[in-house]
C-alpha positions as CSV (number, residue, x, y, z in Angstrom):
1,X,98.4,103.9,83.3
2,X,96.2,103.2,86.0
3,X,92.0,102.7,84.6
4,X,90.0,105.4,85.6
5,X,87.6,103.6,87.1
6,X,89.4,101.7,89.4
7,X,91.0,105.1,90.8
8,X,87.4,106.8,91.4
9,X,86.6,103.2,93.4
10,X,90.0,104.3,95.5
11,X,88.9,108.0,95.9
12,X,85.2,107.0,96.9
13,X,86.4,104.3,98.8
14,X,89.4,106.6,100.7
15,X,87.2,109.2,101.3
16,X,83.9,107.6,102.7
17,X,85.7,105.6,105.3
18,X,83.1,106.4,108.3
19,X,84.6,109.3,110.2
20,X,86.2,112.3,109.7
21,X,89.1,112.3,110.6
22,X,90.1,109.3,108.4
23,X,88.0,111.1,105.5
24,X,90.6,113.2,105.8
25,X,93.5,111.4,106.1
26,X,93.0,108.1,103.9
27,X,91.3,110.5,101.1
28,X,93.7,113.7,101.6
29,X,96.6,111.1,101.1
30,X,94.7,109.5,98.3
31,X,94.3,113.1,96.7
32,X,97.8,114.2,97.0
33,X,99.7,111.4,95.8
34,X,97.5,109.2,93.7
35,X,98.6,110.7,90.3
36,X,102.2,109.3,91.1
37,X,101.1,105.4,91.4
38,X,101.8,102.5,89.3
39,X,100.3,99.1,89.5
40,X,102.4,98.6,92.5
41,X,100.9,101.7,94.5
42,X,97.5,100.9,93.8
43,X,97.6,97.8,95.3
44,X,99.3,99.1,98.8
45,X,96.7,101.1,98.6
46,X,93.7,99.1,97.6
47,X,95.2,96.3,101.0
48,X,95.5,99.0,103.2
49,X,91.9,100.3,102.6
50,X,91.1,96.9,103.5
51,X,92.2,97.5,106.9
52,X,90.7,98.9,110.0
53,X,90.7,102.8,110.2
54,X,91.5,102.5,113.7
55,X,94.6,100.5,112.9
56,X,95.4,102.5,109.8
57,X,95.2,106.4,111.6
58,X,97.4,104.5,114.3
59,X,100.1,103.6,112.1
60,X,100.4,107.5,110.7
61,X,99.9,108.8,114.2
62,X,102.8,106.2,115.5
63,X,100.7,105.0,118.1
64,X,100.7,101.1,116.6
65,X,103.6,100.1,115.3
66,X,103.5,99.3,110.7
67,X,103.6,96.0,110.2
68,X,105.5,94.7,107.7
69,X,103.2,94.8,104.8
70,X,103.1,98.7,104.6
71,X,106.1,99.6,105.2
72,X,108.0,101.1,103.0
73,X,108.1,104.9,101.2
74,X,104.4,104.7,100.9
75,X,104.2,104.5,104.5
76,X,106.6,107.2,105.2
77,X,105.1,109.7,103.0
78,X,101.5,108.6,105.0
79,X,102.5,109.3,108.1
80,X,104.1,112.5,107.1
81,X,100.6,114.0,107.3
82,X,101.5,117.2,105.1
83,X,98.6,116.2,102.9
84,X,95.5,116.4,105.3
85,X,93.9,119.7,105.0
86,X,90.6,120.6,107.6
87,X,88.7,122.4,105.8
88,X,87.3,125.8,108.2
């Protein structure tokens, strides 16, 4: 079981990212699939907040290609973007 704590650090972190439109992406991914992760998950997770937002929106948009790091079914379910929901 993943600590508490450390998964409200991911949500703040996932959703306060500077804009919003990677609020909503980062955090709506973080929302939807966070109560599935492991140890392994979090820490995909925890690198790729580490990245640029730029980078990170163009590797779910397929504009920039993954690199290696992130690939994987984490990835795929990311730039699936069936989790972001805009709000009216």
């Amino acid at each position: 079981m993943i600590e508490p704590n450390r998964l409200k650090r991911l949500q703040f972190r996932a959703w306060h990212r500077g804009t919003r439109e990677a609020d909503y992406m980062i955090g709506g991914f973080f929302d939807r699939y966070h109560g599935e992760w492991g140890e392994a998950e979090c820490a995909w997770f925890e690198a790729l907040l580490e990245e640029e937002d730029v980078d990170i929106m163009g590797w779910a948009l397929g504009t920039l290609d993954v690199p290696e790091e992130y690939r994987g079914p984490l990835m795929d379910a990311f730039r699936k973007l069936d989790y972001v929901e805009i709000p009216h």
